[in-house]
DOGU-727870 format. One record per atom (N, C-alpha, C): residue number from 1; chain; atom name; x, y, z. Coordinates in pm, 1 decimal, decimal comma. Layout:
# DOGU-727870
+------+-------+------+----------+----------+----------+
| resi | chain | name |        u |        v |        w |
+------+-------+------+----------+----------+----------+
|  NUM |     A |   CA |        X |        Y |        Z |
...
+------+-------+------+----------+----------+----------+
# end
This chain:
# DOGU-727870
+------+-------+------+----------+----------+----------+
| resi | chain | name |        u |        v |        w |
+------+-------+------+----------+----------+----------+
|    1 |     A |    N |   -853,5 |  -1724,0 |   -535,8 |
|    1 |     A |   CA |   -793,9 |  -1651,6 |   -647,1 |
|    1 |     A |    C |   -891,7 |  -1542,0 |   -690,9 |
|    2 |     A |    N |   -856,4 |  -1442,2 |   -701,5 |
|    2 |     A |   CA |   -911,9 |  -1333,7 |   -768,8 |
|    2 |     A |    C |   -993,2 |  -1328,1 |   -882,4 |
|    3 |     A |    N |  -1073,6 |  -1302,1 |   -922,6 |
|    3 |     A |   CA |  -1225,9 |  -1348,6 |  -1013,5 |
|    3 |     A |    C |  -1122,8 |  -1258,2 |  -1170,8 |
|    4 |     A |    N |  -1049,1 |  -1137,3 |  -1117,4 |
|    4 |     A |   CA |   -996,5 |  -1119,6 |  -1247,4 |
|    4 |     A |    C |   -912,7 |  -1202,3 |  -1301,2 |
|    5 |     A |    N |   -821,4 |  -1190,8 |  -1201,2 |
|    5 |     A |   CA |   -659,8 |  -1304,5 |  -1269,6 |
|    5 |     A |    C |   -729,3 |  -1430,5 |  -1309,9 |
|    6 |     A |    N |   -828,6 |  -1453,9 |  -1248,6 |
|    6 |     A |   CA |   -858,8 |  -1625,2 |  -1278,5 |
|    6 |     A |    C |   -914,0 |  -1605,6 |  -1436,3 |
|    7 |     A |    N |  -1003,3 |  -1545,1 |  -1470,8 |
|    7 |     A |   CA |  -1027,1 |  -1483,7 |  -1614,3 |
|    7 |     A |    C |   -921,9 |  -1443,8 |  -1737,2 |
|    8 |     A |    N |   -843,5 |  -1404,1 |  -1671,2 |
|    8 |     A |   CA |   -681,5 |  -1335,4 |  -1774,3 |
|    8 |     A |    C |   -661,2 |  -1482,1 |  -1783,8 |
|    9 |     A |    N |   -607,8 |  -1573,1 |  -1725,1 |
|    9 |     A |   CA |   -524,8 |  -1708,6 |  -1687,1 |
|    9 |     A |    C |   -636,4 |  -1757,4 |  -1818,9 |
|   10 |     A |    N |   -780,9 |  -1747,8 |  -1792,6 |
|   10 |     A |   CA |   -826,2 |  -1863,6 |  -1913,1 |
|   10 |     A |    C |   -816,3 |  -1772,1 |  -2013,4 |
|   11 |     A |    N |   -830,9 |  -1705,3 |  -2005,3 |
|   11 |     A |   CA |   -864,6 |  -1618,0 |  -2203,9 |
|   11 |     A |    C |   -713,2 |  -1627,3 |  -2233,3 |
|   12 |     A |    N |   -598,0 |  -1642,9 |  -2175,6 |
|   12 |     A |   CA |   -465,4 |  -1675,5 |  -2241,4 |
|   12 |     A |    C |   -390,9 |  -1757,8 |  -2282,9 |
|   13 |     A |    N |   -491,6 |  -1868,1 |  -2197,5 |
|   13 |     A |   CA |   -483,4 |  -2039,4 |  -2262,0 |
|   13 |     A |    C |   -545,3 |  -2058,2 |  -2368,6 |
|   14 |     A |    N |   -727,4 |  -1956,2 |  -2356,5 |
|   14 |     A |   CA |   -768,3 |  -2036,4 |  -2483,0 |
|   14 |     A |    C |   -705,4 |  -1948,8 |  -2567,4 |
|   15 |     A |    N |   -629,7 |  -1843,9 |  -2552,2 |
|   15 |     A |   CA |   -590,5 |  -1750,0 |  -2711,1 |
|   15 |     A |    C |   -454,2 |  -1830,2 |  -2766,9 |
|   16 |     A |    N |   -376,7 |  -1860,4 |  -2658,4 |
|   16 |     A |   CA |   -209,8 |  -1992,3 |  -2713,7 |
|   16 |     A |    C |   -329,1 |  -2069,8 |  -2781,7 |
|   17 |     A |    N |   -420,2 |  -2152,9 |  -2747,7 |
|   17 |     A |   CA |   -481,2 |  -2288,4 |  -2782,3 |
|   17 |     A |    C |   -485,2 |  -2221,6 |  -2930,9 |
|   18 |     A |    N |   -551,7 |  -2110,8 |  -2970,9 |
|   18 |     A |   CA |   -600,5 |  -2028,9 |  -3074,8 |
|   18 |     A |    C |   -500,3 |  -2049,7 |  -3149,5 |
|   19 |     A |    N |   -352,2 |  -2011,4 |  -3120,5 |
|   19 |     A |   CA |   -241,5 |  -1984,8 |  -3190,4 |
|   19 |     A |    C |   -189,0 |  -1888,3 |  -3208,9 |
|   20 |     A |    N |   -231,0 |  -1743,2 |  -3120,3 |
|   20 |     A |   CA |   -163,2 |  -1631,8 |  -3071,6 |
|   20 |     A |    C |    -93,5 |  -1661,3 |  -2983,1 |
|   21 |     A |    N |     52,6 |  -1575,3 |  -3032,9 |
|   21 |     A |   CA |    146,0 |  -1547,0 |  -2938,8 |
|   21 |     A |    C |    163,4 |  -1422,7 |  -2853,4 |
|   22 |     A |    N |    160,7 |  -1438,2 |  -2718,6 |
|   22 |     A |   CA |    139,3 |  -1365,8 |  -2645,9 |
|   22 |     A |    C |    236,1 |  -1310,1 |  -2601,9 |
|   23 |     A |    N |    275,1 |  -1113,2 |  -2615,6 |
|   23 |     A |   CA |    359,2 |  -1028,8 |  -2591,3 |
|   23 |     A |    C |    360,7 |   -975,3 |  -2478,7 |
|   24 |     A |    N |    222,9 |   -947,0 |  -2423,7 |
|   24 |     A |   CA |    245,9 |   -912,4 |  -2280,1 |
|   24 |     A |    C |     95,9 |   -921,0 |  -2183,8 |
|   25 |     A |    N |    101,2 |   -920,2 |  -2024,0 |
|   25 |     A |   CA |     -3,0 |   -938,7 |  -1985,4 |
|   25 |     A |    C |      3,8 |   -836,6 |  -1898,2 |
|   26 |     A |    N |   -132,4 |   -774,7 |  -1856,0 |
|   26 |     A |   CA |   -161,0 |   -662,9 |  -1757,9 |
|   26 |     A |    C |    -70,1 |   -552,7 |  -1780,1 |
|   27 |     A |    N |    -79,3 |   -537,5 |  -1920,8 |
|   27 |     A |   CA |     44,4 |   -400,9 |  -1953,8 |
|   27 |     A |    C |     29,1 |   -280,7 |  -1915,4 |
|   28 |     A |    N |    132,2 |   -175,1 |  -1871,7 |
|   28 |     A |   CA |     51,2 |    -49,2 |  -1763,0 |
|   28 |     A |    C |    150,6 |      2,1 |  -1929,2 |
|   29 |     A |    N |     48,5 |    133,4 |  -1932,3 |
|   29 |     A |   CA |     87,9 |    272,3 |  -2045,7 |
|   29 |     A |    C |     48,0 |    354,8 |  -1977,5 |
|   30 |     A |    N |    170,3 |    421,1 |  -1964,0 |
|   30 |     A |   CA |    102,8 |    538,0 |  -1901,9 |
|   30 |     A |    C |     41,1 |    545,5 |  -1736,7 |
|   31 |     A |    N |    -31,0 |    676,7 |  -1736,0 |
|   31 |     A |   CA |    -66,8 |    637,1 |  -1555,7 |
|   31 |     A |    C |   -176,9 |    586,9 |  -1551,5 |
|   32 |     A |    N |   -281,4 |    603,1 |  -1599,4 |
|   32 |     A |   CA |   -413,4 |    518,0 |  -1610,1 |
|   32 |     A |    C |   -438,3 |    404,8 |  -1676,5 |
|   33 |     A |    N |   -358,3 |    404,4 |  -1815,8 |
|   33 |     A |   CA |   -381,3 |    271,4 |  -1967,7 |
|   33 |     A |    C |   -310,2 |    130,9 |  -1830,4 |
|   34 |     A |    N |   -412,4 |     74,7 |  -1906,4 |
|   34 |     A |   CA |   -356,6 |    -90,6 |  -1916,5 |
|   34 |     A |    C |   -381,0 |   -210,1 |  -1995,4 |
|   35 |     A |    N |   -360,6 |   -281,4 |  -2066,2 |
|   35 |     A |   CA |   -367,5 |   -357,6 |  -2170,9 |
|   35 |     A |    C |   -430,9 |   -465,6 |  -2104,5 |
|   36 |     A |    N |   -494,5 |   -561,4 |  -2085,9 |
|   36 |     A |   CA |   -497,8 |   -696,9 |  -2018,8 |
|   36 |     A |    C |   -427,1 |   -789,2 |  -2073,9 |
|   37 |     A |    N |   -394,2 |   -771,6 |  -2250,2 |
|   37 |     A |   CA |   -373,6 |   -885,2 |  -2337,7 |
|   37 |     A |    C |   -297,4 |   -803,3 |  -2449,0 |
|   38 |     A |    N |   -165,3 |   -819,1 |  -2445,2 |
|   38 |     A |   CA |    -72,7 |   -767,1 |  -2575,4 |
|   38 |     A |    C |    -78,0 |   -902,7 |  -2645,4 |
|   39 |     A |    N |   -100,5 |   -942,5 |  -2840,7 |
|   39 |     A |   CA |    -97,5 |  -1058,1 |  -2832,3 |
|   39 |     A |    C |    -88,1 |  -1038,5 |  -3033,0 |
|   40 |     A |    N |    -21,7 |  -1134,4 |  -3038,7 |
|   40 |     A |   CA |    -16,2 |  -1134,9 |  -3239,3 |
|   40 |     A |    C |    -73,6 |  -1234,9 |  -3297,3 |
|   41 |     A |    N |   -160,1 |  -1247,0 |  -3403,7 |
|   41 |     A |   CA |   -179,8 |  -1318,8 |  -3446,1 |
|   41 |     A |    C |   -191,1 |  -1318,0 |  -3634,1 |
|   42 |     A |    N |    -90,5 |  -1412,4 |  -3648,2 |
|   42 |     A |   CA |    -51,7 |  -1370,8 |  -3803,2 |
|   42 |     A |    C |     61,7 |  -1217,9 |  -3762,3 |
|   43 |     A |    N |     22,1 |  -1179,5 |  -3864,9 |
|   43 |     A |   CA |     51,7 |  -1026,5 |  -3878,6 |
|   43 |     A |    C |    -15,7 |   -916,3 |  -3811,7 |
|   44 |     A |    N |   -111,1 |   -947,1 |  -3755,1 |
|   44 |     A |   CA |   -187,8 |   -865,2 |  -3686,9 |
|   44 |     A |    C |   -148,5 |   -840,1 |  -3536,1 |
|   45 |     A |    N |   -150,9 |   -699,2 |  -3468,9 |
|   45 |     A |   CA |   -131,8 |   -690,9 |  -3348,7 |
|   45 |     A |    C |   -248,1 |   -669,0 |  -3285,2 |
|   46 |     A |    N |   -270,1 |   -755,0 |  -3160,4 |
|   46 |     A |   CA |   -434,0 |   -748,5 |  -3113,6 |
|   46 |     A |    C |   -432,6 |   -721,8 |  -2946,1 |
|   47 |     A |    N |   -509,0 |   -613,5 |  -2923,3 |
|   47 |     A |   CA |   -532,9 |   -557,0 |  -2782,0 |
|   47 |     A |    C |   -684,8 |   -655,9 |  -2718,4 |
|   48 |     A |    N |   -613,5 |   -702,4 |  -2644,3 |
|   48 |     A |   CA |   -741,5 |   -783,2 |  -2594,2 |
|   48 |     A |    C |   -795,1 |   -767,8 |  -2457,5 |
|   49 |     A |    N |   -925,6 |   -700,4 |  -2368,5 |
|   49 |     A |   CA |   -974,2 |   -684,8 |  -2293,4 |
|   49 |     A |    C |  -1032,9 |   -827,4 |  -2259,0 |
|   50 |     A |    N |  -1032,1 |   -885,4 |  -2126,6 |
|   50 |     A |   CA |  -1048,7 |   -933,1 |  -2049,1 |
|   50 |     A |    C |  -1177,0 |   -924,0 |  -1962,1 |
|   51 |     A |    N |  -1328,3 |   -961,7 |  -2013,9 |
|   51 |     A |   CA |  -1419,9 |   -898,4 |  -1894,5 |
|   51 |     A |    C |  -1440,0 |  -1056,1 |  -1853,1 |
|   52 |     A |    N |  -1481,9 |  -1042,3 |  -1710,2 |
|   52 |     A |   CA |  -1509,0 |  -1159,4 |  -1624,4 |
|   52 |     A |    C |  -1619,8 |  -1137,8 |  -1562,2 |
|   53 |     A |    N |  -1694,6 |  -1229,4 |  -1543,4 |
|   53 |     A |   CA |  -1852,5 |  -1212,5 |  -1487,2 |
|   53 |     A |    C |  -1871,7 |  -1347,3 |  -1417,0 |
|   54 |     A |    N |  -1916,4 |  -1367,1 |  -1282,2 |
|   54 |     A |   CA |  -1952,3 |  -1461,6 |  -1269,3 |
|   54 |     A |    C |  -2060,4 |  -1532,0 |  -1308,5 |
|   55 |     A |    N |  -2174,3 |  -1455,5 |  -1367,9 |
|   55 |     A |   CA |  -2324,7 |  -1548,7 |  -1453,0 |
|   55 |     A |    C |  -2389,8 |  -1416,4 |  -1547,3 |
|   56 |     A |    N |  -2429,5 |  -1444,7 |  -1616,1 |
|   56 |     A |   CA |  -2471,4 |  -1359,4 |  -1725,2 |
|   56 |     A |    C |  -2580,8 |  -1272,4 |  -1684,3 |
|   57 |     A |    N |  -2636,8 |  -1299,3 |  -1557,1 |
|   57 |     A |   CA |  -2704,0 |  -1210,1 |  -1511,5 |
|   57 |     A |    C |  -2644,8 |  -1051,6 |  -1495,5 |
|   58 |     A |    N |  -2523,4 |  -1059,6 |  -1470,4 |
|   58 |     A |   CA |  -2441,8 |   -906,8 |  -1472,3 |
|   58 |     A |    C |  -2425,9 |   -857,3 |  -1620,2 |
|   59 |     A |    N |  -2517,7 |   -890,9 |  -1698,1 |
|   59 |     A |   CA |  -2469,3 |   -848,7 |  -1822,0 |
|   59 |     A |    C |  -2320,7 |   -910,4 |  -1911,0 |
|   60 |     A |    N |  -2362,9 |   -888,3 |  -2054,1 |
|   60 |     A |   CA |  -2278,1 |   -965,4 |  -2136,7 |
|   60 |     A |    C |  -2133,1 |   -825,9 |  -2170,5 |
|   61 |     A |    N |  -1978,4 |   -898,8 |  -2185,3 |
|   61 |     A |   CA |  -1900,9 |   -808,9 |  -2162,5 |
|   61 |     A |    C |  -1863,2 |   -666,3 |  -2206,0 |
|   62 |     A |    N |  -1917,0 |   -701,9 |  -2345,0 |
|   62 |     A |   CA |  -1959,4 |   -560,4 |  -2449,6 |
|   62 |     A |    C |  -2036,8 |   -479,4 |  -2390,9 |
|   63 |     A |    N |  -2143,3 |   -465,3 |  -2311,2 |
|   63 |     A |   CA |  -2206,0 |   -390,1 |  -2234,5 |
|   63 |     A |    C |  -2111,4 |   -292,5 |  -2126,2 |
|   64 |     A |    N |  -2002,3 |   -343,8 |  -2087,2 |
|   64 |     A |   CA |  -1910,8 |   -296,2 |  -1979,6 |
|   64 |     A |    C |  -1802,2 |   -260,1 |  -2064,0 |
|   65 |     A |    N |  -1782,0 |   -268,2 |  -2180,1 |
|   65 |     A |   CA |  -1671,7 |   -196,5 |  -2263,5 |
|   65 |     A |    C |  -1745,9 |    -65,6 |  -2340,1 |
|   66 |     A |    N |  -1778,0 |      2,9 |  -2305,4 |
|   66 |     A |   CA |  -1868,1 |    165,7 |  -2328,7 |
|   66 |     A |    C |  -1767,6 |    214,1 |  -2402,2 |
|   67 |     A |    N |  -1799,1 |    383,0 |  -2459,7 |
|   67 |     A |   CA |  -1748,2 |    478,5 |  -2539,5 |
|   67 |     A |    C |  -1645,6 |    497,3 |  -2451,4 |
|   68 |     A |    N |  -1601,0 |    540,7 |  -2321,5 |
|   68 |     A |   CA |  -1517,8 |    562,5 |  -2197,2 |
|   68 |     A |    C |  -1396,6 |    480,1 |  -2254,7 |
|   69 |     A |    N |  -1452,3 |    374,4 |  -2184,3 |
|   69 |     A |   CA |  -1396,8 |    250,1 |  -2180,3 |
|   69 |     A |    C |  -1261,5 |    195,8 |  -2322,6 |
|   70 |     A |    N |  -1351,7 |    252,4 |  -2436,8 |
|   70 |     A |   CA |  -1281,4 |    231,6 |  -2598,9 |
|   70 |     A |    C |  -1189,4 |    327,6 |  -2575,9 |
|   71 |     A |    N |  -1211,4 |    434,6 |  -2547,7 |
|   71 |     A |   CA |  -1106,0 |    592,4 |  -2562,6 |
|   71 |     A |    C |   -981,5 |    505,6 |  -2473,6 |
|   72 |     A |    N |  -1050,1 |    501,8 |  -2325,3 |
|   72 |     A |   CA |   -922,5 |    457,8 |  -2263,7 |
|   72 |     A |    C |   -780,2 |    333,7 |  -2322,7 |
|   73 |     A |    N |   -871,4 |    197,1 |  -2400,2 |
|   73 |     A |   CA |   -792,6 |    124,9 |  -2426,5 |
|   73 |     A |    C |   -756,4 |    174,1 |  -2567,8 |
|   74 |     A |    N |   -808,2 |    277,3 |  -2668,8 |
|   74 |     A |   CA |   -723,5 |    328,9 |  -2736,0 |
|   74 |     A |    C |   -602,1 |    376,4 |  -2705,8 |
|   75 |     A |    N |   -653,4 |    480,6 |  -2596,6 |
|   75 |     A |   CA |   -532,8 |    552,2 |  -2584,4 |
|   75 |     A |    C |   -422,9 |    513,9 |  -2500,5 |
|   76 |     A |    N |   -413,8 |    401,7 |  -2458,1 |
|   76 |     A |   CA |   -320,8 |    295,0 |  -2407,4 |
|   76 |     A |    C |   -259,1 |    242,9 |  -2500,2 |
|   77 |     A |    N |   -333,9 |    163,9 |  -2637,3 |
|   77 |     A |   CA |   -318,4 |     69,2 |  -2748,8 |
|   77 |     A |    C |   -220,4 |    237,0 |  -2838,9 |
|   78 |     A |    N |   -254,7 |    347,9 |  -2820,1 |
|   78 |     A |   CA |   -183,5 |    409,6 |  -2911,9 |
|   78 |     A |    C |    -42,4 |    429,9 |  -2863,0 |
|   79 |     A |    N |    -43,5 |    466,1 |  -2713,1 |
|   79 |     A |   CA |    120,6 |    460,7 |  -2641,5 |
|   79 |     A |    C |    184,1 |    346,9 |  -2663,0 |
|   80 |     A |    N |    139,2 |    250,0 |  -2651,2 |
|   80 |     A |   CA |    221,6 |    143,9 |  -2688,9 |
|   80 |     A |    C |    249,8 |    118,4 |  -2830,0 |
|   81 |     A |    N |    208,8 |    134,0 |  -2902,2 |
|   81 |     A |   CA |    226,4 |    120,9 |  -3048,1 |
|   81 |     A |    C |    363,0 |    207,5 |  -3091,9 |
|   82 |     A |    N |    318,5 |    327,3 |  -2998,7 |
|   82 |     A |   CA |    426,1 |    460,4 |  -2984,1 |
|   82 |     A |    C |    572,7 |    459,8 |  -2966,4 |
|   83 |     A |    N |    595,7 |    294,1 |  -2870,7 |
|   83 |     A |   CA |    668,1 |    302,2 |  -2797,8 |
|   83 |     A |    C |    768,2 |    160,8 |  -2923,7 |
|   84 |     A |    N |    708,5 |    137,2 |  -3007,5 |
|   84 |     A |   CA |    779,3 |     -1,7 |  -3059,9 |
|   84 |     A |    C |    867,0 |     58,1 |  -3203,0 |
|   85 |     A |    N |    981,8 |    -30,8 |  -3169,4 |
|   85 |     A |   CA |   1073,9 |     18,1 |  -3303,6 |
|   85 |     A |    C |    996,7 |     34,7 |  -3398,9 |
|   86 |     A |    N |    890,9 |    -63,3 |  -3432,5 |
|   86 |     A |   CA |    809,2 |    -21,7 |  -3608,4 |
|   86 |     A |    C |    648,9 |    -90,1 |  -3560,6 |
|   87 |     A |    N |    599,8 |     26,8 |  -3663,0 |
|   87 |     A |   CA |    484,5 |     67,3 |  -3631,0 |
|   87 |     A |    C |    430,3 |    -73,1 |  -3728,6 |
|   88 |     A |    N |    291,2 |   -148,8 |  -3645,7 |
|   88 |     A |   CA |    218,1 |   -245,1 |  -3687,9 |
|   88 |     A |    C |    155,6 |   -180,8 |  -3831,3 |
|   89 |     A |    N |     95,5 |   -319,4 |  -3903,9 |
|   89 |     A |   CA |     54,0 |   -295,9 |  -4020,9 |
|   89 |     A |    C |    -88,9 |   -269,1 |  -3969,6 |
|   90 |     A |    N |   -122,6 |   -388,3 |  -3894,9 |
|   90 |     A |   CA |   -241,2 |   -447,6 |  -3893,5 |
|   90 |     A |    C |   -295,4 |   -422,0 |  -3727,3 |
|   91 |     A |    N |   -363,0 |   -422,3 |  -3678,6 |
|   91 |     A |   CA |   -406,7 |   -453,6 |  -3542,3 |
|   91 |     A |    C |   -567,5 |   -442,7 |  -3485,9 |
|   92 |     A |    N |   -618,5 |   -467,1 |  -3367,0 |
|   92 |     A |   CA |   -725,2 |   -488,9 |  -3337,7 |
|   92 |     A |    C |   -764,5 |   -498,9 |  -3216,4 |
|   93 |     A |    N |   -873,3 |   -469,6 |  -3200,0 |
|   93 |     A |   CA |   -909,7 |   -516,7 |  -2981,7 |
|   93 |     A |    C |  -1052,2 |   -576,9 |  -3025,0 |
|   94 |     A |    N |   -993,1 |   -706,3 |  -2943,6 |
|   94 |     A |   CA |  -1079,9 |   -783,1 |  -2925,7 |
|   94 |     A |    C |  -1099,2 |   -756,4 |  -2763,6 |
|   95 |     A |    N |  -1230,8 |   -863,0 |  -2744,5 |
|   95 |     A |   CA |  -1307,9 |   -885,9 |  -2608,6 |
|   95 |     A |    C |  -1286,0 |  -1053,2 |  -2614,0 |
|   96 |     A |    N |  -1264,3 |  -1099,1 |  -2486,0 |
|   96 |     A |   CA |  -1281,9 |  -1226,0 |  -2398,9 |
|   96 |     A |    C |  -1351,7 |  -1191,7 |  -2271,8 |
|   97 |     A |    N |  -1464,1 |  -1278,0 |  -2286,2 |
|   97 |     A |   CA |  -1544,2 |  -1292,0 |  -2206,8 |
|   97 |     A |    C |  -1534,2 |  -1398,2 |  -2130,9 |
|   98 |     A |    N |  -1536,0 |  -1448,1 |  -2019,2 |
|   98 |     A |   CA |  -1530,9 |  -1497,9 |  -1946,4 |
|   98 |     A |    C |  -1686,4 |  -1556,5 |  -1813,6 |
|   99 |     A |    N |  -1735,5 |  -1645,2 |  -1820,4 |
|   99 |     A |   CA |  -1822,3 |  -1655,9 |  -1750,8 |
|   99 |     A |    C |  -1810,7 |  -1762,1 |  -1608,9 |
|  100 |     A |    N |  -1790,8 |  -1742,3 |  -1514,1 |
|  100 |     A |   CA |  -1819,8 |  -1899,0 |  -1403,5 |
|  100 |     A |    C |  -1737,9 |  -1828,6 |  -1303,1 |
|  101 |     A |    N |  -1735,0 |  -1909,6 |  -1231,5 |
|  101 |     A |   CA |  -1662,2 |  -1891,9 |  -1122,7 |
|  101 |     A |    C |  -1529,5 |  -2005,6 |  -1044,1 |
|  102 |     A |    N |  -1442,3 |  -1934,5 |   -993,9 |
|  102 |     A |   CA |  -1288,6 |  -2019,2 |  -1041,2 |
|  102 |     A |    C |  -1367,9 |  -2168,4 |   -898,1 |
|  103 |     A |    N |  -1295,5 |  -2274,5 |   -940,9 |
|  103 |     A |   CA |  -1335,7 |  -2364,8 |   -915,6 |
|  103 |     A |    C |  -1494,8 |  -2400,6 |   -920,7 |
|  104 |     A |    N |  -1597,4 |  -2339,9 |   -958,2 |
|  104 |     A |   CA |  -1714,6 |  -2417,8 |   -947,5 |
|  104 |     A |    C |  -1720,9 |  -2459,6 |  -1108,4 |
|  105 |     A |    N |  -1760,8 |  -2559,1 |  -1173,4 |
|  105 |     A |   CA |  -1830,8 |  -2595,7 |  -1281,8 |
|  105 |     A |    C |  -1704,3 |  -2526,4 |  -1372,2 |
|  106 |     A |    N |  -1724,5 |  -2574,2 |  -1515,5 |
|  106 |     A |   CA |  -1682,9 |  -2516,1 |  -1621,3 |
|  106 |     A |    C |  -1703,4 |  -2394,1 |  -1676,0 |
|  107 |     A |    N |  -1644,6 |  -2292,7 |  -1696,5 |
|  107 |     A |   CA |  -1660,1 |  -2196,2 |  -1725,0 |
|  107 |     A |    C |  -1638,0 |  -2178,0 |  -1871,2 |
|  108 |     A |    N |  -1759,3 |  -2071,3 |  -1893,8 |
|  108 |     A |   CA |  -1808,3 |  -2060,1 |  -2017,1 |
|  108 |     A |    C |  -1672,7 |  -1919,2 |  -2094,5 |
|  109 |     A |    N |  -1579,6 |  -1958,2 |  -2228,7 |
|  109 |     A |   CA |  -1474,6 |  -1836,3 |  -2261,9 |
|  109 |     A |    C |  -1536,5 |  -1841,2 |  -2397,9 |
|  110 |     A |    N |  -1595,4 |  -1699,8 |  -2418,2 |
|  110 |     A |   CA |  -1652,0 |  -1655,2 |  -2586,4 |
|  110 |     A |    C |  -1480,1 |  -1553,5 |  -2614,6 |
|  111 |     A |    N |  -1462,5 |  -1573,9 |  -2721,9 |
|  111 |     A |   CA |  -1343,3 |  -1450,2 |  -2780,2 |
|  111 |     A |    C |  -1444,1 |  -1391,9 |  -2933,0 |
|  112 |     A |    N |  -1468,9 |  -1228,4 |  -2865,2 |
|  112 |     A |   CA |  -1533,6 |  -1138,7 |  -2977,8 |
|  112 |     A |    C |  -1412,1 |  -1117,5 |  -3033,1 |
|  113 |     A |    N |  -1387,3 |  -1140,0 |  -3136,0 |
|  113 |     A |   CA |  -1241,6 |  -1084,8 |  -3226,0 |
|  113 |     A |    C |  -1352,4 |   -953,9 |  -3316,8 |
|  114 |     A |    N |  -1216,6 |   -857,7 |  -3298,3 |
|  114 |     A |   CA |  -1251,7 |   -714,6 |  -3387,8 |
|  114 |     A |    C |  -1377,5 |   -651,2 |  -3285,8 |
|  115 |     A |    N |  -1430,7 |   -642,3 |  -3191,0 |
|  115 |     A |   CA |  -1519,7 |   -617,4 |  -3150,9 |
|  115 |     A |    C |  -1505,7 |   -458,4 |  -3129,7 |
|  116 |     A |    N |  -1404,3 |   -398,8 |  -3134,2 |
|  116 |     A |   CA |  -1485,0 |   -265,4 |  -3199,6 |
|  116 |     A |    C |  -1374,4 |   -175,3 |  -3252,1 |
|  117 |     A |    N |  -1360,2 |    -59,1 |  -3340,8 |
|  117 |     A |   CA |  -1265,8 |    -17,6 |  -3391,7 |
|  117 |     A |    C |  -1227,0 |    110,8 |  -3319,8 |
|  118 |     A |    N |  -1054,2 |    109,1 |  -3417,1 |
|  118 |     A |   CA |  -1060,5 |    296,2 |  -3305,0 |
|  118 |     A |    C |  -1134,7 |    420,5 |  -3293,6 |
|  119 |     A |    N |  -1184,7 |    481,7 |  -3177,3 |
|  119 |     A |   CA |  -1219,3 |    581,8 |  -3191,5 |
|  119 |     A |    C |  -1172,1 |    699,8 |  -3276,4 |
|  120 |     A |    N |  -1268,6 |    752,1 |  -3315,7 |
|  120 |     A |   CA |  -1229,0 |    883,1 |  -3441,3 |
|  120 |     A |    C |  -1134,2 |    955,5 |  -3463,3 |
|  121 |     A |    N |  -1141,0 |   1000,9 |  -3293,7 |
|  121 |     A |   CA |  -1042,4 |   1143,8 |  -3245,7 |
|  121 |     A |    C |   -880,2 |   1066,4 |  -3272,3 |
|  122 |     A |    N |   -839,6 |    942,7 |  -3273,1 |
|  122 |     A |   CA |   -756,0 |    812,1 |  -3279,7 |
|  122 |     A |    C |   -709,9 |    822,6 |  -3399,6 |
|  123 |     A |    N |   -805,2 |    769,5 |  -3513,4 |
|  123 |     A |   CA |   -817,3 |    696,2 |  -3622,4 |
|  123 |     A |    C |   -750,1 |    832,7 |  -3687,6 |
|  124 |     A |    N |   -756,7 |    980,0 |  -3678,0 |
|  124 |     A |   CA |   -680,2 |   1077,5 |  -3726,1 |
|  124 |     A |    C |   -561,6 |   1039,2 |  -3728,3 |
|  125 |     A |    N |   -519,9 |   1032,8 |  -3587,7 |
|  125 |     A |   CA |   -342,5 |   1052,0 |  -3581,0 |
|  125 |     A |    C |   -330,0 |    920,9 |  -3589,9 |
|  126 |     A |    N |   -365,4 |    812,6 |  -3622,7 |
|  126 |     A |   CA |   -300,4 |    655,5 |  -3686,3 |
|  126 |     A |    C |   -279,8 |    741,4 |  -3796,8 |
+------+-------+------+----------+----------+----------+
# end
């Protein structure tokens, strides 16, 4: 199994376990955007990135979610927002991290909730 999908598969168990309900997975916006994690919790609508690592030696997942990286899942998180009969009150992108490798040992799932806000150029046209 694929080191990503196997990562999406746990961060979506532990986010149901959490008590988010989950709207969509591997969402494409657009020609480049993709969502890993459309997902509500409460009232809140939450964009959730997916990083997978097999040992922490590759660095922790926030490190691999850069300035780039934020623009892009903004500007994915803003088409879709774009695209829904009514516009959210509330929303957020979180990070799930993911550590191990599929079948060896237990793998280690941190969820950064709020881990970083919209970019500027964004936060205008919200």
């Amino acid at each position: 199994m694929r080191t990503g999908l196997w990562g999406e598969k746990l961060a979506e168990r532990m986010l149901k376990n959490k008590g988010y309900r989950i709207l969509g997975k591997r969402v494409r916006v657009g020609r480049r955007g993709e969502l890993d994690i459309v997902a509500r919790s409460g009232n809140v609508l939450v964009f959730i990135e997916v990083k997978t690592r097999s040992s922490e030696r590759y660095g922790r997942a926030m490190k691999s979610v850069n300035t780039s990286k934020k623009r892009i899942l903004a500007r994915a998180a803003m088409r879709y927002m774009s695209q829904l009969k009514e516009r959210p009150q509330y929303f957020r992108f979180d990070v799930v991290e993911v550590i191990g490798r599929y079948g060896e040992g237990i793998p280690i799932v941190r969820h950064i909730e709020n881990a970083f806000s919209l970019p500027s150029p964004y936060r205008v046209r919200w």
